[in-house]
The first five atom37 places (N, CA, C, CB, O) and aatype in JSON, in Angstrom:
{
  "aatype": [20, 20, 20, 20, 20, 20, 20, 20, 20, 20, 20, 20, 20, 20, 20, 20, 20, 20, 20, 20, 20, 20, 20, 20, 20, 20, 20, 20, 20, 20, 20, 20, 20, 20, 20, 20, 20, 20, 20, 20, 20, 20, 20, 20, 20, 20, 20, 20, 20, 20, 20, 20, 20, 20, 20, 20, 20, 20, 20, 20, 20, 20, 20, 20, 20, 20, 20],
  "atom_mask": [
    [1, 1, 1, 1, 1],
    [1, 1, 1, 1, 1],
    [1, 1, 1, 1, 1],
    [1, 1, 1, 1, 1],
    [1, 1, 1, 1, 1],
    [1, 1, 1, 1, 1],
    [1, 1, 1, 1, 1],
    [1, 1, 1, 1, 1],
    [1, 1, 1, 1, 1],
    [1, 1, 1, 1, 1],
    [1, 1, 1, 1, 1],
    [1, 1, 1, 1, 1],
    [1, 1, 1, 1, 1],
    [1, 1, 1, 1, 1],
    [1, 1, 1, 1, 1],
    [1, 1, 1, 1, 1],
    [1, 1, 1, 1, 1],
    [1, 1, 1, 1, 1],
    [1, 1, 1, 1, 1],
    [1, 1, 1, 1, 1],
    [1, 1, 1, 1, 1],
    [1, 1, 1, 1, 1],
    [1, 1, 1, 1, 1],
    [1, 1, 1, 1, 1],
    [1, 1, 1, 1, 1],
    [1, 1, 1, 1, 1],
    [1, 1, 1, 1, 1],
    [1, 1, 1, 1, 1],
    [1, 1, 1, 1, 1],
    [1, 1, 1, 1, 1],
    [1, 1, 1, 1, 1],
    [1, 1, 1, 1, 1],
    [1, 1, 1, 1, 1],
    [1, 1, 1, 1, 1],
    [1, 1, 1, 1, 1],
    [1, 1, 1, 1, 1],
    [1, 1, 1, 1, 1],
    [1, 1, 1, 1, 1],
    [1, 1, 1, 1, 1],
    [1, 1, 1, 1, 1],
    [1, 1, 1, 1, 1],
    [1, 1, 1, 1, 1],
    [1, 1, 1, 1, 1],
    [1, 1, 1, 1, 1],
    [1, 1, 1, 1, 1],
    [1, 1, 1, 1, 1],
    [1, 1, 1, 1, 1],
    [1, 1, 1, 1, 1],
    [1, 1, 1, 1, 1],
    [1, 1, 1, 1, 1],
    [1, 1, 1, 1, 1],
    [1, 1, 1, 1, 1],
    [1, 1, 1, 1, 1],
    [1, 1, 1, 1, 1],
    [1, 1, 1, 1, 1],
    [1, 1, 1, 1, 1],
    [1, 1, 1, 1, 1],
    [1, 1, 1, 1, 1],
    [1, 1, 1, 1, 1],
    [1, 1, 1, 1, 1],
    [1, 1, 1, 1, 1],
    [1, 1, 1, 1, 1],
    [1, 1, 1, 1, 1],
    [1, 1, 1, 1, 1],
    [1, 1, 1, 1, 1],
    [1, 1, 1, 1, 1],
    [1, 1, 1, 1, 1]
  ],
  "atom_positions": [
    [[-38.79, -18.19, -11.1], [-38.44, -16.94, -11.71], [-39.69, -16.09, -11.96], [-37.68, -17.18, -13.0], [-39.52, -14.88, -12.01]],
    [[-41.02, -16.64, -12.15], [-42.25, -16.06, -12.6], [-42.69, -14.87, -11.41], [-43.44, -17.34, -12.8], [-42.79, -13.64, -11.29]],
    [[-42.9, -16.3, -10.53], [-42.94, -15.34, -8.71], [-41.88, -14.37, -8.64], [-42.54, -16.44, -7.11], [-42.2, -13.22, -8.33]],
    [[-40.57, -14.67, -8.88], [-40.08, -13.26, -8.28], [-40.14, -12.26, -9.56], [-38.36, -13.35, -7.57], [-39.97, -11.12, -9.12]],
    [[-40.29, -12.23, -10.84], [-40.69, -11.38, -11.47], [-41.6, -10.44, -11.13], [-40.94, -11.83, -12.25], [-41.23, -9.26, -11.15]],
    [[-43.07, -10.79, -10.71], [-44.49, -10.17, -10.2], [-44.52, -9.66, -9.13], [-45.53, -10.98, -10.09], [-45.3, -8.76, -8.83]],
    [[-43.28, -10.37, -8.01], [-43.14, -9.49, -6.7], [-42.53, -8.71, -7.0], [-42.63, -9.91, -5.54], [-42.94, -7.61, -6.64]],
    [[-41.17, -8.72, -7.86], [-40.07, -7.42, -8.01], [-40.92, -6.33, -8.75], [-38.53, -7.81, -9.04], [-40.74, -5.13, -8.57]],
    [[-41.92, -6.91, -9.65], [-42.74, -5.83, -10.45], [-43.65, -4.82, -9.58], [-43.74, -6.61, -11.46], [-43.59, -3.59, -9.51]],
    [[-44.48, -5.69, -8.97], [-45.17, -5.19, -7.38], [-44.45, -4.0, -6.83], [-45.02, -6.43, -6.08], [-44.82, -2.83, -6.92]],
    [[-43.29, -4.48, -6.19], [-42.47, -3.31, -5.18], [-42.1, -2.31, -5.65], [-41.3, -3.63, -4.57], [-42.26, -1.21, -5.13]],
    [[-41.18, -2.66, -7.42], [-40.11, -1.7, -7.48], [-40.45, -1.26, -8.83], [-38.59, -2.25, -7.26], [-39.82, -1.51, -9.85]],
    [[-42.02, -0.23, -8.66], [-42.41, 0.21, -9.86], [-41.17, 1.29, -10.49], [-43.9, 0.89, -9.64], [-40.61, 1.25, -11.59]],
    [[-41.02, 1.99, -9.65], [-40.18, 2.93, -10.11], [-38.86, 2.38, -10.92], [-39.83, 3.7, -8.94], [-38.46, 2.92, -11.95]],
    [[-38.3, 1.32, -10.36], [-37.06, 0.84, -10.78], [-37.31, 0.1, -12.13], [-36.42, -0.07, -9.68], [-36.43, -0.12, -12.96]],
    [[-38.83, -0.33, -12.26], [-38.85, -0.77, -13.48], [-38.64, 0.2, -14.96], [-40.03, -1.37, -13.41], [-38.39, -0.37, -16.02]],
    [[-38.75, 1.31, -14.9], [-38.26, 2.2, -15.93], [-36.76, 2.05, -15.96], [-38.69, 3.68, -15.67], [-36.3, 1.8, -17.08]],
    [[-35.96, 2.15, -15.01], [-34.54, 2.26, -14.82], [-34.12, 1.31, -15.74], [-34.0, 2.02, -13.39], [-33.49, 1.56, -16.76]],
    [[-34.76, -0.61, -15.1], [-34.46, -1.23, -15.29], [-34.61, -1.63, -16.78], [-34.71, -1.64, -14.47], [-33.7, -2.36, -17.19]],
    [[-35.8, -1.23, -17.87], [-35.93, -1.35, -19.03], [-34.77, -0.8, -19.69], [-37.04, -0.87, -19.38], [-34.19, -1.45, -20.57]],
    [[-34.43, 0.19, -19.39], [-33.64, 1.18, -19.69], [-31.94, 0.73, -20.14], [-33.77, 2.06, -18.43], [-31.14, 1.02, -21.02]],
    [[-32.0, -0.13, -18.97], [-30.67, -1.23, -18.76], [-30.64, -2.17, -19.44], [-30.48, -1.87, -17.57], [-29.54, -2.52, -19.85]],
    [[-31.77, -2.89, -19.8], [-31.23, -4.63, -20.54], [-31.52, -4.04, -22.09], [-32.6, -6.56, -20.01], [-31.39, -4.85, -23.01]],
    [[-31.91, -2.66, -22.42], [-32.55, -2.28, -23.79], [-31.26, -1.79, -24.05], [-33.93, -1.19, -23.96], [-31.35, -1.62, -25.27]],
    [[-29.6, -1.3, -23.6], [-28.81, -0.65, -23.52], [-27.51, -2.16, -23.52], [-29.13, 0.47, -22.31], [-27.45, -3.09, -22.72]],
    [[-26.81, -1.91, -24.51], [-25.11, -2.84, -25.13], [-24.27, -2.45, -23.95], [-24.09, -2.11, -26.97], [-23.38, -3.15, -23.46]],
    [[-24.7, -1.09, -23.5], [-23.08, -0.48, -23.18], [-23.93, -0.18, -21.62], [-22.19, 1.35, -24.44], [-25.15, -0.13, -21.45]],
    [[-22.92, -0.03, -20.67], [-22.84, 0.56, -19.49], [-23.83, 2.05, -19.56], [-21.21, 0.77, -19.2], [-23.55, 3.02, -20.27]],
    [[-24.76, 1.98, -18.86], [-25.53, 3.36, -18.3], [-25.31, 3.98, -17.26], [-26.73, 3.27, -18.09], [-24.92, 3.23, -16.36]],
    [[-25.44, 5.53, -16.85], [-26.05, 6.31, -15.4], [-27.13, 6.3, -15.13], [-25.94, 7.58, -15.21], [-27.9, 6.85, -15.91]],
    [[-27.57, 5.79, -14.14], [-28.58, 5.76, -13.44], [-29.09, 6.74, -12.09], [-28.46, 4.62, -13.19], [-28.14, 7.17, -11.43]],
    [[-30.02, 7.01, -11.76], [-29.42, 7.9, -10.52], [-29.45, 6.55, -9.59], [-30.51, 9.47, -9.87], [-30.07, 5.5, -9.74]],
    [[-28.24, 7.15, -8.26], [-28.22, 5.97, -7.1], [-28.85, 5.52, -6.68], [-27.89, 5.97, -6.25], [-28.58, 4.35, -6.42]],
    [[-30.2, 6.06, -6.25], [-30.62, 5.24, -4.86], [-31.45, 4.2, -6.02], [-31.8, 6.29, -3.29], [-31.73, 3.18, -5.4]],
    [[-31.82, 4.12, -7.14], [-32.23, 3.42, -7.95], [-31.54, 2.51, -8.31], [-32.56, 3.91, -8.71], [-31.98, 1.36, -8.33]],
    [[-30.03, 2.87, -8.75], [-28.99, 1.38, -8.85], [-28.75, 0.17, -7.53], [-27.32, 2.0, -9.08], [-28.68, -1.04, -7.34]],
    [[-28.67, 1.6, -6.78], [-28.42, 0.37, -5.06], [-30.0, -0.39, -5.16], [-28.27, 1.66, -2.8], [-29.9, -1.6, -4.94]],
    [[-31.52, 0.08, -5.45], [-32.31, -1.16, -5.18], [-31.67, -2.05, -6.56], [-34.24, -0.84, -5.16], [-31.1, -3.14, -6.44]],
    [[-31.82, -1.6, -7.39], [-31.05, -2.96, -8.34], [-30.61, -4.17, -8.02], [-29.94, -2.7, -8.87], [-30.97, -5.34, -8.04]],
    [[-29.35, -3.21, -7.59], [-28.57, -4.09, -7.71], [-28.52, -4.89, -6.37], [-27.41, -3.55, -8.16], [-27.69, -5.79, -6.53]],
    [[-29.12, -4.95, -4.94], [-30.06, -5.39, -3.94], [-30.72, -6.83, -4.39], [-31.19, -4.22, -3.75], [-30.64, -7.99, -3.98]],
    [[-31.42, -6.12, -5.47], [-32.0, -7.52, -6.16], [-31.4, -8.42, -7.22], [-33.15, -7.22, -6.76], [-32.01, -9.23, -7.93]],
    [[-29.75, -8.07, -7.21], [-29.05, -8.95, -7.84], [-29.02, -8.73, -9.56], [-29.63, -10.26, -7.39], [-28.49, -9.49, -10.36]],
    [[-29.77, -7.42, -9.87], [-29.83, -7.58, -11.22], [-29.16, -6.69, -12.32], [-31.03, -7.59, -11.41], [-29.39, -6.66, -13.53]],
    [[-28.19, -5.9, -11.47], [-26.97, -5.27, -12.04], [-25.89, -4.99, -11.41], [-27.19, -4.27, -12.5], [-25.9, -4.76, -10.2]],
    [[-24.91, -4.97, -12.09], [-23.08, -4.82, -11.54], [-23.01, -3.3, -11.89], [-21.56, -5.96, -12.64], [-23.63, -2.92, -12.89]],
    [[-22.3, -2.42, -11.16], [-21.37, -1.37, -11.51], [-20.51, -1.56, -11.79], [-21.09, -0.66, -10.93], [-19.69, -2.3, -11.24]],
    [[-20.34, -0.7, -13.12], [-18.68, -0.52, -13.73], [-19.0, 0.67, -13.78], [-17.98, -1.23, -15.24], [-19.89, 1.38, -14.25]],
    [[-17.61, 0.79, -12.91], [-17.29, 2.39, -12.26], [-18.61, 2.82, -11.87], [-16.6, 3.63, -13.41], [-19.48, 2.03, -11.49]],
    [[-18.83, 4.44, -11.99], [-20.12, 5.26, -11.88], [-21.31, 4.79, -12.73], [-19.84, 6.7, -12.27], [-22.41, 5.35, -12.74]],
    [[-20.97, 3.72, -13.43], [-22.37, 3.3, -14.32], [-22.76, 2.16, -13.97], [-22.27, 3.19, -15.85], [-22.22, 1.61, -13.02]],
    [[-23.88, 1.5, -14.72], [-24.26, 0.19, -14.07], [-24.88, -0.59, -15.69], [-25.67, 0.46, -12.52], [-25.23, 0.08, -16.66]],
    [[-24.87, -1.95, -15.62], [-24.98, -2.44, -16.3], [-25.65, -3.82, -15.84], [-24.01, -2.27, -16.82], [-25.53, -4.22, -14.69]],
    [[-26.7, -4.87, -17.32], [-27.16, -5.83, -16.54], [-26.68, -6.91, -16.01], [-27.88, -6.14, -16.93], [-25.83, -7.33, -16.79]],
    [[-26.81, -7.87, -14.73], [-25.92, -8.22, -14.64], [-25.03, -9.5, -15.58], [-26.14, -8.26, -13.6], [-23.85, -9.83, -15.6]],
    [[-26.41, -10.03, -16.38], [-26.08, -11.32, -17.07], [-27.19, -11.27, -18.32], [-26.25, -12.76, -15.98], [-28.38, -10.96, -18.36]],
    [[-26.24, -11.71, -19.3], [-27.32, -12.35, -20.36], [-29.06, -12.67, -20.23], [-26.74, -13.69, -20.58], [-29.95, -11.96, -20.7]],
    [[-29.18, -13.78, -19.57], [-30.18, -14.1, -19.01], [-31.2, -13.7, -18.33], [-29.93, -14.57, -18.64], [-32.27, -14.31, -18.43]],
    [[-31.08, -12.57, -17.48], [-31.6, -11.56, -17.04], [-32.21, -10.68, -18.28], [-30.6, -10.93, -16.22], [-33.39, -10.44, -18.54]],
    [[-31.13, -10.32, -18.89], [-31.61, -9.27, -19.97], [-32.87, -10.23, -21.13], [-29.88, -8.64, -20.99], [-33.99, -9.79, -21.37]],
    [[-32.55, -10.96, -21.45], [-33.35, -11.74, -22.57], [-34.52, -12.19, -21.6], [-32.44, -13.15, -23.43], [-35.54, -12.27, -22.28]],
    [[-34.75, -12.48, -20.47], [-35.87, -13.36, -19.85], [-36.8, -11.61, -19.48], [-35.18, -14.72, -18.08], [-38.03, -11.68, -19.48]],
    [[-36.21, -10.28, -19.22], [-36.77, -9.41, -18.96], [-37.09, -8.85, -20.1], [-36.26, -8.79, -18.17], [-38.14, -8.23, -20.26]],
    [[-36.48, -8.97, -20.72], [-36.82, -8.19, -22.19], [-38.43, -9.0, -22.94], [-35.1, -8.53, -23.51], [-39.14, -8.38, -23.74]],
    [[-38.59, -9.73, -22.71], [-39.73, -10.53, -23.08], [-40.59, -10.39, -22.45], [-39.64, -11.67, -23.14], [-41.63, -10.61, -23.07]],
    [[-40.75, -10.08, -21.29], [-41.79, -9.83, -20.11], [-41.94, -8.27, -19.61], [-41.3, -10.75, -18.78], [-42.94, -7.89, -19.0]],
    [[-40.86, -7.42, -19.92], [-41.78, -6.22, -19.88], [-42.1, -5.01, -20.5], [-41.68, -5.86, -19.1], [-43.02, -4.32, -20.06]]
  ]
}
């Protein structure tokens, strides 16, 4: 999980704002698209409906500590 943390951090600077944005958030967010599709690419959020959310517990608490 460490490794793919530092690579996903590496690539997807941009998405990392998005992504804070998301596990710091209870409820379903808008995101703009082409930012949800890398997301969620990397497995780390579901859409409900037009919004997106994280995809699991675990995700949110293991990211929330690290960035």
């Amino acid at each position: 999980m460490v490794y793919f943390f530092s690579h996903w951090k590496k690539r997807c600077v941009f998405s990392l704002n998005f992504y804070t944005s998301i596990i710091n958030s209870d409820l379903p967010m808008r995101i703009d698209s082409t930012q949800a599709l890398k997301l969620r690419s990397l497995g780390l959020i579901e859409f409900k409906g037009n919004d997106v959310q994280c995809l699991c517990n675990l995700y949110r608490f293991y990211f929330q500590e690290r960035i």
